[in-house]
N, C-alpha and C positions, 0 to 999 in steps of 0.2 A: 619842380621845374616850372620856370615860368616864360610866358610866351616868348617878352625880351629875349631872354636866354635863350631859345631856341632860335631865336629871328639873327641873335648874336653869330650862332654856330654856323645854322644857313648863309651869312653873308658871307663870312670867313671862305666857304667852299665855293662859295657863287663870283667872289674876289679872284680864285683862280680861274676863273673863265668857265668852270666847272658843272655850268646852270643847268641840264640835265640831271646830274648828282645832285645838285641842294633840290631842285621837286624831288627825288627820288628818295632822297634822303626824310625829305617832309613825311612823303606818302608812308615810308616803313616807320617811323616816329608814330606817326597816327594811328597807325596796324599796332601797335604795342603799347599804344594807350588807351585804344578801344577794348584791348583785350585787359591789360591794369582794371581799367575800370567796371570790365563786369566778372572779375573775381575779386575785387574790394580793394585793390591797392591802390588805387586812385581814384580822386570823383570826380574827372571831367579830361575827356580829349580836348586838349588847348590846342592843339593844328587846325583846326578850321579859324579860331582867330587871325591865322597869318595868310589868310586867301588874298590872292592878290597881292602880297608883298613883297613875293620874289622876281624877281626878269623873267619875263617869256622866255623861251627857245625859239630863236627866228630859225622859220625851217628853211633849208636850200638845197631845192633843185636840182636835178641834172639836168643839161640842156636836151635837149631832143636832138639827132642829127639830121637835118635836112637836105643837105648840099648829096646831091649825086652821088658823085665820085667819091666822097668821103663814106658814103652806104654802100660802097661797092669795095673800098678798103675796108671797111671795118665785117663784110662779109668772106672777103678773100682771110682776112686773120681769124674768124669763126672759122674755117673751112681747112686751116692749116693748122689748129694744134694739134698737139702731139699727146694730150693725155689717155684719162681713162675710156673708156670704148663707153661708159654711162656718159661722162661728161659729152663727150663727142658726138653723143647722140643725140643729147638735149642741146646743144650748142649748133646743130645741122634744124633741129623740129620748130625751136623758139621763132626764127624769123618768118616759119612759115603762117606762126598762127597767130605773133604780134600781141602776145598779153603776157602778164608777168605772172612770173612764177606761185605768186599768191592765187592767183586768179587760176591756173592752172592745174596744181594739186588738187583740190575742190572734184574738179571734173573727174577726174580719175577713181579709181575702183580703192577704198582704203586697204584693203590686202595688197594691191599692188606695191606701195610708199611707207607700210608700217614701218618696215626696216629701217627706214630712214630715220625714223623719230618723231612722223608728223601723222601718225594716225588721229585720228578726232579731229584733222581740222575741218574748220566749214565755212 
């Protein structure tokens, strides 16, 4: 395979609007030509050739809420659903400590969240 060729494939996916997937696609291409080439079935990862060839990911934002009355609706619908008594409990604590949930776990005791699935994060 040759770079063409793969720059061929990636455009194909990236044509779908897809441009997340063609990087991602690259990145696992590369993963399995690093690995070809140091058990001899290959002699050279060609993905770094196509740096820069593909379209960025323009990221976007969510806006902040600023307006009053729309921070007092959107706490009056935190404060009225109907789920799980977890959910409900994290949807009552978040506003009061205003950091995201990435940011949050962290703090916490990892026995607490193993169950979750997110033990090791840091």
């Amino acid at each position: 395979m040759t770079p063409p060729q793969l720059l061929a494939v990636l455009r194909r996916v990236e044509a779908r609007g897809a441009i997340e997937s063609a990087h991602r696609i690259k990145q696992v291409t590369g993963q399995v030509f690093r690995y070809a080439v140091a058990t001899g079935r290959a002699k050279r990862d060609i993905t770094p050739d196509l740096k820069g060839a593909l379209a960025t990911h323009k990221t976007q934002h969510f806006p902040a809420i600023t307006d009053p009355a729309k921070v007092g609706k959107l706490l009056q619908m935190l404060d009225s659903y109907e789920g799980t008594s977890t959910v409900r409990a994290a949807l009552k604590f978040v506003p009061l400590v205003f950091v995201r949930p990435d940011r949050l776990l962290p703090s916490l005791d990892a026995s607490q969240y193993k169950h979750y699935g997110r033990a090791g994060v840091s």
